[in-house]
C-alpha positions as CSV (number, residue, x, y, z in Angstrom):
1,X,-57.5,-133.7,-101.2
2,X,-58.7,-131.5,-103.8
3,X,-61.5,-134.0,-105.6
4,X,-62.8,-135.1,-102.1
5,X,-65.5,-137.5,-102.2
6,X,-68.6,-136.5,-101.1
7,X,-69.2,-138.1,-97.3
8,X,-71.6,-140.8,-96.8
9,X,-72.9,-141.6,-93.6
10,X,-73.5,-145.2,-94.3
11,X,-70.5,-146.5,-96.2
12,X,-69.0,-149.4,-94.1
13,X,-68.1,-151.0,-97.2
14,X,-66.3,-148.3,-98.8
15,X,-63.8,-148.8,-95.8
16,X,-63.4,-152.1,-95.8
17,X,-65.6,-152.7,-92.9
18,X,-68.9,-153.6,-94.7
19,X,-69.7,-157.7,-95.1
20,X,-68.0,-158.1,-91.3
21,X,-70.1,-155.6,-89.8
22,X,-72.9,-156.7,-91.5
23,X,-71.8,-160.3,-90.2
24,X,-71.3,-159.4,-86.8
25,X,-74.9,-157.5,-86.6
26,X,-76.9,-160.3,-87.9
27,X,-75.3,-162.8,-85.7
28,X,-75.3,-160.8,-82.8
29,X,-78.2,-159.2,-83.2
30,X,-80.8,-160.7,-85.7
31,X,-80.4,-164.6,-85.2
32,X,-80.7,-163.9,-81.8
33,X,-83.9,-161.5,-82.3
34,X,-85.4,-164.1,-84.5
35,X,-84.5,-166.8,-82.1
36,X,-86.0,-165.0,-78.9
37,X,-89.6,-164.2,-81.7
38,X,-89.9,-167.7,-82.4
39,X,-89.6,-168.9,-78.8
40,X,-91.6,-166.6,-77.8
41,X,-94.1,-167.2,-80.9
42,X,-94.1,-170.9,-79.8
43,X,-94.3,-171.2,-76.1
44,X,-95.1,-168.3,-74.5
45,X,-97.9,-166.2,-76.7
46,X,-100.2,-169.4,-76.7
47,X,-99.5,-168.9,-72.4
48,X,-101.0,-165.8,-72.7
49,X,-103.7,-163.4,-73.2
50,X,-104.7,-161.4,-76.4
51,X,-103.7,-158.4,-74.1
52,X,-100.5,-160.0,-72.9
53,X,-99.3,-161.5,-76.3
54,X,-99.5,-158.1,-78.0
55,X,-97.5,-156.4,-75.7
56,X,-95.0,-159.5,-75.9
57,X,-95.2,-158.9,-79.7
58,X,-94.4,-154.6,-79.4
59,X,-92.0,-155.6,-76.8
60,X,-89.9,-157.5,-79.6
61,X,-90.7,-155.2,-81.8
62,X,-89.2,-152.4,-80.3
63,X,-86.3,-154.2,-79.3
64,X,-85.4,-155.1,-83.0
65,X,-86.1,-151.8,-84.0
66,X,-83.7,-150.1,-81.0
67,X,-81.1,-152.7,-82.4
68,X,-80.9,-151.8,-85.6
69,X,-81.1,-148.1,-84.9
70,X,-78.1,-148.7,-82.8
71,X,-76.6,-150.2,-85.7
72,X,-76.8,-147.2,-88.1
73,X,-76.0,-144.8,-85.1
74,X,-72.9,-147.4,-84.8
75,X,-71.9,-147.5,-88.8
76,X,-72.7,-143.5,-89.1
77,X,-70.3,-142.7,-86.3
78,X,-67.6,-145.0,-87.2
79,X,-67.6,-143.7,-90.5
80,X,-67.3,-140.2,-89.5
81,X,-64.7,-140.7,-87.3
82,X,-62.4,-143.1,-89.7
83,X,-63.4,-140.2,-92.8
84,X,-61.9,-137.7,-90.1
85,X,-59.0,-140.0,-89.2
86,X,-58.2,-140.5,-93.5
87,X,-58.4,-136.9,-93.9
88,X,-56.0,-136.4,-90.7
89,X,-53.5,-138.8,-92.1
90,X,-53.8,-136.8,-95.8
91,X,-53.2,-133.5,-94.2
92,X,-49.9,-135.1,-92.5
93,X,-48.8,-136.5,-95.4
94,X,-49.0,-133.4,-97.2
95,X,-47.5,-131.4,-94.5
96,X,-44.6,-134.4,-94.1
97,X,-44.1,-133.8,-98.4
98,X,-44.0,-130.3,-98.0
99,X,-41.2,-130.2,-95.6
100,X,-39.0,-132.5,-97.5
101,X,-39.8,-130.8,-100.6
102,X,-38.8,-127.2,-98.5
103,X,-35.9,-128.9,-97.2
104,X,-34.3,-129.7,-100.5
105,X,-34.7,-126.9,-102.9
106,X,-32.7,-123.9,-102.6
107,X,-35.1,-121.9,-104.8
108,X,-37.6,-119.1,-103.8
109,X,-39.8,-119.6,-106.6
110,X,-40.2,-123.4,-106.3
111,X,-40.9,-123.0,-102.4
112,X,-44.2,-120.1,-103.3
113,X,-44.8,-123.0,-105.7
114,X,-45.2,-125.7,-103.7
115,X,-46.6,-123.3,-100.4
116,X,-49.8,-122.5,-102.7
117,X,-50.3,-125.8,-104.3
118,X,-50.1,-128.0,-101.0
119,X,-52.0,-125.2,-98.8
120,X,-55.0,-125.7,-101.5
121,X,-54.9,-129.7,-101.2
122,X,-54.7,-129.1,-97.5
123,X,-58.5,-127.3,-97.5
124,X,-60.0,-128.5,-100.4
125,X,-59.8,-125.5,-102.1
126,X,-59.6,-124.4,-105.5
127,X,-58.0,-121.0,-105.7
128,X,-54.2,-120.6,-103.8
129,X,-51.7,-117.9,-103.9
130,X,-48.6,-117.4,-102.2
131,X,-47.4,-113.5,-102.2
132,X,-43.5,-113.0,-101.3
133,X,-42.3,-110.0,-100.5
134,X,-39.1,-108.8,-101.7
135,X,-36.6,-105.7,-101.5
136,X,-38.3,-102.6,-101.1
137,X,-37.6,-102.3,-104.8
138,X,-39.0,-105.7,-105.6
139,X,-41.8,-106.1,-103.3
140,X,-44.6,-103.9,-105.7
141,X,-42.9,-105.9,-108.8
142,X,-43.1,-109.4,-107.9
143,X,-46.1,-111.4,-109.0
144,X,-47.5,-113.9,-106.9
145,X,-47.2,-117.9,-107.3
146,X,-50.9,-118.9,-108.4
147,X,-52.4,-122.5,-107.8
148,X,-56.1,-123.3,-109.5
149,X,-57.6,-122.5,-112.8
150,X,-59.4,-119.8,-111.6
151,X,-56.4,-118.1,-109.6
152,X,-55.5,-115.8,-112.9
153,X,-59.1,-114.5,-113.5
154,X,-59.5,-113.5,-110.0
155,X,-56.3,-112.0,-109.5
156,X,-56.4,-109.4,-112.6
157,X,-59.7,-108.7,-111.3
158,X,-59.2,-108.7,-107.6
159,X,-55.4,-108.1,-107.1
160,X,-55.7,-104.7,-105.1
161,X,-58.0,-106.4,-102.4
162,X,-55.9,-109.5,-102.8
163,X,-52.6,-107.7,-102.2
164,X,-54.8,-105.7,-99.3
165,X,-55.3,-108.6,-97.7
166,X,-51.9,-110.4,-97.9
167,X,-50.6,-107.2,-96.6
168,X,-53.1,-106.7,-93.5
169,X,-52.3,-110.5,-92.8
170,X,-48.3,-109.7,-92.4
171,X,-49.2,-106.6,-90.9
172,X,-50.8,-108.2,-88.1
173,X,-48.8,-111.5,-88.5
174,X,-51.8,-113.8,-87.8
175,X,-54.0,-115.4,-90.0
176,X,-57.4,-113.8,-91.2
177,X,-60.4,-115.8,-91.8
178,X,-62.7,-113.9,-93.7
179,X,-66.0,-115.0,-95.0
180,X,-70.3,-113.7,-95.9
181,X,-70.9,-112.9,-92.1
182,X,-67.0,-111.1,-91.6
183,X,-66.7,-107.4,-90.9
184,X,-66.0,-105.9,-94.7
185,X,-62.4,-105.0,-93.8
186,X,-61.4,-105.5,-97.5
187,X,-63.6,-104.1,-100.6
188,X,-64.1,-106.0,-103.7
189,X,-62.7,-109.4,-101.7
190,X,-65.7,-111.6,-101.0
191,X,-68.6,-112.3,-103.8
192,X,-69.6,-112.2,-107.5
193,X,-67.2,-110.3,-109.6
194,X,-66.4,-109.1,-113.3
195,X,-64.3,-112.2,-113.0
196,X,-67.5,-114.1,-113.1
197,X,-66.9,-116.1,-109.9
198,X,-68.5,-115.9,-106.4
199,X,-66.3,-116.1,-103.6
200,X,-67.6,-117.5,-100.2
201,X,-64.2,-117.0,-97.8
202,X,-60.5,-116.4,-98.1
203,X,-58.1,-117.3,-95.5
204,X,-54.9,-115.4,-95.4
205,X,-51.7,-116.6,-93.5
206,X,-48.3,-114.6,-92.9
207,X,-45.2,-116.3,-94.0
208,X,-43.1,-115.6,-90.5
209,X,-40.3,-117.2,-89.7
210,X,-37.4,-115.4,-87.1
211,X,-40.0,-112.4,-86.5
212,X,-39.4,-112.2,-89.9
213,X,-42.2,-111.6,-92.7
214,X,-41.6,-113.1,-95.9
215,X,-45.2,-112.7,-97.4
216,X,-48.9,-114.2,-97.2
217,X,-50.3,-117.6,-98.3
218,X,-53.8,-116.9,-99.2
219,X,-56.6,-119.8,-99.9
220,X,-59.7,-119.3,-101.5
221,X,-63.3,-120.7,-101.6
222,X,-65.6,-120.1,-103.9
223,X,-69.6,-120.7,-103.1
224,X,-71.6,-122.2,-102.0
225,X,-68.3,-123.6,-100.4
226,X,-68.4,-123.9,-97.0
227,X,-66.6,-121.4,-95.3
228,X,-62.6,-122.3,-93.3
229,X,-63.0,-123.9,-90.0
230,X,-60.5,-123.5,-87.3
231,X,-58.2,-126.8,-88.2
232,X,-58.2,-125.6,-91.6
233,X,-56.6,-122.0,-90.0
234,X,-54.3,-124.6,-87.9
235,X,-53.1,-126.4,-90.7
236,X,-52.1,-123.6,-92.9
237,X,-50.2,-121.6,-90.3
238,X,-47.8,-124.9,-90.2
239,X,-47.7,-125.0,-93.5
240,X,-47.2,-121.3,-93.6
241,X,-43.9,-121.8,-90.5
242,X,-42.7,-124.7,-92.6
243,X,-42.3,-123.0,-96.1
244,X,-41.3,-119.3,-93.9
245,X,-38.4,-121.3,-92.3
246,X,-37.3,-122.3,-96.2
247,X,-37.8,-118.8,-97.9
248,X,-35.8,-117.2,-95.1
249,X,-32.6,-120.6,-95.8
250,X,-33.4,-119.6,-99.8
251,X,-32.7,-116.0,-99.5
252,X,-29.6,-116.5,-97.5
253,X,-28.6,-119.0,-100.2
254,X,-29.4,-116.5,-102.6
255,X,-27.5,-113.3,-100.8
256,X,-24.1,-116.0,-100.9
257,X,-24.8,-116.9,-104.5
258,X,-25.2,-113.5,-105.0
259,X,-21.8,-111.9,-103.5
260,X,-20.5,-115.1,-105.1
261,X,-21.0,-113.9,-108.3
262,X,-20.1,-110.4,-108.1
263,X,-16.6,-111.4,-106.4
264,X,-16.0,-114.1,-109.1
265,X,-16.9,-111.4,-111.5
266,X,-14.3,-108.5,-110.0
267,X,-11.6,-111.7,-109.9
268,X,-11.6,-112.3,-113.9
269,X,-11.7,-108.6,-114.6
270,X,-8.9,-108.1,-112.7
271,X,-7.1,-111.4,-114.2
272,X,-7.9,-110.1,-117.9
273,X,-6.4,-106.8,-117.1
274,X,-3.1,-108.5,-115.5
275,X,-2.5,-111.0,-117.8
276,X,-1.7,-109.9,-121.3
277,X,-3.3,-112.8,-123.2
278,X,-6.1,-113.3,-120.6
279,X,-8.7,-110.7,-122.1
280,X,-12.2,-112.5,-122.4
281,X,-10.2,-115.9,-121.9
282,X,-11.9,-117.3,-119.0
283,X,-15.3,-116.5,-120.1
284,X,-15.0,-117.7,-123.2
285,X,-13.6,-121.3,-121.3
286,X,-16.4,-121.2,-119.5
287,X,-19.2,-121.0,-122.3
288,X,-17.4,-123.8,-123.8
289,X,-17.2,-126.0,-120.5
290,X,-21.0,-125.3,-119.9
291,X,-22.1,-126.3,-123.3
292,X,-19.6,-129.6,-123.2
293,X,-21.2,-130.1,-119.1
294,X,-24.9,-129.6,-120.6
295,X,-23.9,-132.6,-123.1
296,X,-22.8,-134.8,-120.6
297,X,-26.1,-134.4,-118.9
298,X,-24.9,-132.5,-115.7
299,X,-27.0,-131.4,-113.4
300,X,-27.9,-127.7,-112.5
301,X,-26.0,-127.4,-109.5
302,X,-23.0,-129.5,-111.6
303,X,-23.3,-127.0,-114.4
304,X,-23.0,-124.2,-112.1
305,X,-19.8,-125.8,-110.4
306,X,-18.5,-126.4,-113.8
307,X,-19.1,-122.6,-114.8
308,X,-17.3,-120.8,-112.0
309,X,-14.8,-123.5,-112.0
310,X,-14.1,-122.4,-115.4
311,X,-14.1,-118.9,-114.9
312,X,-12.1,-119.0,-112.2
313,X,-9.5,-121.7,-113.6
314,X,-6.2,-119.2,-114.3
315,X,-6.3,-117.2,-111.3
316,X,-3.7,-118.2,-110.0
317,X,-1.7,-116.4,-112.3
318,X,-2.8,-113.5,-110.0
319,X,0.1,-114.6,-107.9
320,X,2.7,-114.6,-110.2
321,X,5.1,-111.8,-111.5
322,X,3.9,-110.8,-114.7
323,X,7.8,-111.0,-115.6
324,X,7.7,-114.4,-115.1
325,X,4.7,-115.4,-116.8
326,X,6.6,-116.3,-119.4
327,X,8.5,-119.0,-117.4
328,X,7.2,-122.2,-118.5
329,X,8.0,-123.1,-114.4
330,X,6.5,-120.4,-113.1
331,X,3.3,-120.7,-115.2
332,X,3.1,-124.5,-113.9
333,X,2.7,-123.2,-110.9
334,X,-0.9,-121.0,-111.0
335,X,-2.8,-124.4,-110.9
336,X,-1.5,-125.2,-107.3
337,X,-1.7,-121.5,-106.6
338,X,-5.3,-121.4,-107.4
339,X,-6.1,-124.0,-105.1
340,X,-4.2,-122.4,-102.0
341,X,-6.2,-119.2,-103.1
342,X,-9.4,-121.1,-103.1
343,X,-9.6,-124.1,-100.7
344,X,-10.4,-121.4,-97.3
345,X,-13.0,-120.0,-99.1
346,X,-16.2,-121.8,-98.0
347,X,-17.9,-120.8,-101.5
348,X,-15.2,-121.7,-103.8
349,X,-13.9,-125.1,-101.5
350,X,-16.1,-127.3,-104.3
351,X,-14.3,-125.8,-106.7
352,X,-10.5,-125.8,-105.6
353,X,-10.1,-129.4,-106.7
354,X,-11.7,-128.7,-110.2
355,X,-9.3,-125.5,-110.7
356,X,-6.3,-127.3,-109.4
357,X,-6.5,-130.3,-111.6
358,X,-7.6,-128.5,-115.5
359,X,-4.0,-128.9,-116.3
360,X,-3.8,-132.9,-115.9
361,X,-4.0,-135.2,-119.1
362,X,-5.7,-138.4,-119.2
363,X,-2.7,-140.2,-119.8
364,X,-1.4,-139.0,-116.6
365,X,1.7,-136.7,-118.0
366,X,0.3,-133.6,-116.9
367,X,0.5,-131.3,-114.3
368,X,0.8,-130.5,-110.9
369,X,0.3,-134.3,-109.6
370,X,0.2,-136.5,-112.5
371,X,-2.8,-137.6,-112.2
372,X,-4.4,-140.1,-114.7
373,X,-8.3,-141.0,-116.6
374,X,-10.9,-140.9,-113.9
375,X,-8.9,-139.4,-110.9
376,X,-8.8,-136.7,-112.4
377,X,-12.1,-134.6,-112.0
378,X,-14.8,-135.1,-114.5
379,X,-15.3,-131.0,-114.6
380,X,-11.3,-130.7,-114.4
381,X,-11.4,-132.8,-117.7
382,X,-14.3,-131.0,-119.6
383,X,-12.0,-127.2,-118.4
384,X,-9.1,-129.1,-120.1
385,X,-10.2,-129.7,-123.3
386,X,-12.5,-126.0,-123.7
387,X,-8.6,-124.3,-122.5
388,X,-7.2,-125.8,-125.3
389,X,-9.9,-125.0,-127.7
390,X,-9.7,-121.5,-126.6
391,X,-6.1,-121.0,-126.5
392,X,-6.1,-122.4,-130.5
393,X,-8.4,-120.1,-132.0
394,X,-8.8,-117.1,-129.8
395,X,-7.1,-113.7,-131.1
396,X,-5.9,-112.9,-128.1
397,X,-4.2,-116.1,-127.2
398,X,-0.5,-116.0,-126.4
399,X,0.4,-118.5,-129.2
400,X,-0.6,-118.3,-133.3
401,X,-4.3,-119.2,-133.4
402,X,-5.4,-121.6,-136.3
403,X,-9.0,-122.1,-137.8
404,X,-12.1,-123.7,-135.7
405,X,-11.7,-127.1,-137.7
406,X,-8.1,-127.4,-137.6
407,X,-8.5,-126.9,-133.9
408,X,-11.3,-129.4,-133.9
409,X,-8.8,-132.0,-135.8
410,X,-6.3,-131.7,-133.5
411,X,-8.3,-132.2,-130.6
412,X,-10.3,-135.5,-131.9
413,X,-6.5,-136.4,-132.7
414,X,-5.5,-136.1,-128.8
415,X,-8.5,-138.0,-127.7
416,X,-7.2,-140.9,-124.8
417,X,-3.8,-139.0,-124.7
418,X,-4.4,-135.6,-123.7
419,X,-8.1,-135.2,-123.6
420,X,-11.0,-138.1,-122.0
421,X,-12.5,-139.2,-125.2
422,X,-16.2,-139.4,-123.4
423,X,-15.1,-135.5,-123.3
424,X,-14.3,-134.9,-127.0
425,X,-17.0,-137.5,-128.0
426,X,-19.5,-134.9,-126.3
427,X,-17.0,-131.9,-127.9
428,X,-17.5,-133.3,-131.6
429,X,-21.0,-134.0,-130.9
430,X,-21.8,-130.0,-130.4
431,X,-19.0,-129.2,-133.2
432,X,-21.1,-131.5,-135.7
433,X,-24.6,-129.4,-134.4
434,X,-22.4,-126.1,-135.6
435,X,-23.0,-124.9,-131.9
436,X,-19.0,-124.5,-131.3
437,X,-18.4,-121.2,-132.2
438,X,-14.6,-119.5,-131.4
439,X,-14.0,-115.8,-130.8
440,X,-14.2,-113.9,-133.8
């Protein structure tokens, strides 16, 4: 809705409606018209007097002239009202987008995006911004999500009344219209600026969602713009629920993710310090599962599931003596330890599986169910071969370590017994690039 074309009042034909209600007026109005004036020309003007037949005459007159004002009265109001009906059904489908788009993504950023881009298609404007609020640390730091070519100017020049606004518009958690003829409540908001552009009206929304305020969506005109009306104000405050009822689902998302990754963090510190040969082990796995996953062409959310998978691949060896580490039985063990540890835990539960199953071989000899090629996880697989690779040329390992290429050797050499060979095919691929680099 942002290049709008400019309204019409006589453009039948643009809608599809033109030749048939062109059609439909001639034969129901003109042949009829020019029927009744050449009756009337032939058989009842000679009837009458010079008086008589010129009234006659206006009479016909003004009855074609009322018809065809009632024609353009009839074409300029149906195209006003299907204009209003197309711009109804754009505003819905951009609402409809929106909430799809806000129920997929998990992702604060991409939700400010998409709130300040669709709120400017929504009113035809040029200039959007979306301001979310954050932490009491964050909050004065964050910068806001821009939509328009224009939106960067204005803001350096105008982000204290900007941010004024955003703030007065939470504060009172309604939306403020604010235009030439508005009370000043905000300096330095409306008209010409160092920036070199003239604005005519901004409208300001809160983000609110839960009594909650999660910032300001503000939309801006520029003249000689019209200024917002009230479905304009309408429109944006649904918008403004919608992408509120998101931000709120994406910061919960992000407060898991974030205990997520400070528990996974405090879990291989503890392994490196209770495991003699562990030190640095698992994150070293994990850089080289990520770079084999990125490869393979996973996915972000794949790629993250790979990397705590990874990290988080030996500890189960938090449940066994460290006497008995030793114990080629006992050690068998931490893979179906690790998955009792981490199947109950909501946030790990896609990652049990992954942990449990790093120890099977493709040719279905390994361990702790035997499984074979493809039932065994892809990421499972990928953990499997970056182990190995760690475990040969890592300092710390518990066995002698041997050079990058000899380890590279031997695992092209194990490709289809121990290792998937889609796996070392994407293995040798990063080793040819040089971007396989072992622990010093």
């Amino acid at each position: 809705m942002q290049n709008r074309p400019k309204r019409t009042w006589f453009s039948l034909a643009a809608l599809g409606l033109g030749n048939r209600a062109y059609v439909v007026f001639i034969l129901g109005s003109v042949v009829p018209l020019a029927f009744l004036a050449l009756i009337t020309n032939r058989y009842v003007l000679p009837q009458l007097g010079d008086l008589q037949a010129t009234a006659t005459v206006a009479a016909v007159v003004l009855v074609a002239l009322l018809a065809i004002l009632s024609f353009i009265v009839l074409v300029r109001t149906t195209t006003e009202t299907v204009q209003r009906l197309n711009g109804y059904n754009e505003r819905l489908a951009i609402l409809l987008e929106s909430a799809r788009f806000f129920g997929e993504t998990r992702f604060v950023d991409l939700i400010a995006e998409r709130a300040a881009r669709a709120s400017a298609d929504l009113t035809a404007a040029p200039v959007a911004y979306a301001f979310i609020e954050g932490s009491d640390a964050q909050a004065a730091s964050r910068e806001p999500v821009t939509f328009g070519e224009a939106a960067a100017r204005i803001l350096t020049c105008r982000r204290q009344a900007l941010r004024a606004l955003a703030a007065a518009a939470c504060q009172d958690q309604q939306t403020l219209v604010l235009d030439r003829h508005s009370p000043p409540l905000i300096q330095d908001l409306l008209g010409k600026a160092q920036d070199g552009f003239d604005l005519s009206a901004v409208l300001a929304t809160p983000l609110m969602a839960h009594g909650r305020s999660f910032g300001a969506i503000l939309v801006l005109r520029l003249a000689p713009a019209v200024a917002f009306e009230t479905e304009d104000a309408e429109v944006i405050l649904t918008l403004a629920r919608q992408a509120a009822v998101a931000l709120d689902g994406a910061r919960l998302k992000e407060a898991e993710q974030n205990f997520f990754t400070h528990v996974t963090e405090i879990l291989v510190q503890t392994l490196d310090l209770n495991v003699d040969h562990q030190e640095g082990h698992s994150r070293r796995v994990a850089h080289y599962a990520t770079q084999i996953g990125r490869e393979l062409a996973f996915d972000a959310a794949r790629l993250q599931r790979l990397f705590f998978a990874s990290l988080l691949h030996d500890i189960g060896m938090l449940r066994i003596d460290r006497r008995q580490a030793a114990d080629r039985a006992a050690f068998r063990e931490h893979c179906r330890l690790a998955d009792e540890m981490l199947r109950p835990i909501t946030l790990w539960s896609d990652v049990a599986a992954v942990v449990r199953h790093h120890h099977e071989r493709h040719d279905g000899t390994g361990y702790p169910d035997g499984l074979a090629g493809d039932r065994i996880p892809l990421e499972s697989r990928i953990i499997s071969l970056a182990d190995t690779f760690d475990v040969l040329t890592a300092p710390s390992s518990y066995r002698p370590t041997v050079e990058a290429q000899e380890a590279i050797r031997e695992i092209e050499r194990c490709a289809g017994g121990q290792f998937d060979p889609e796996v070392v095919k994407a293995f040798l691929a990063l080793a040819r690039r040089g971007e396989i680099e072992p622990a010093g």
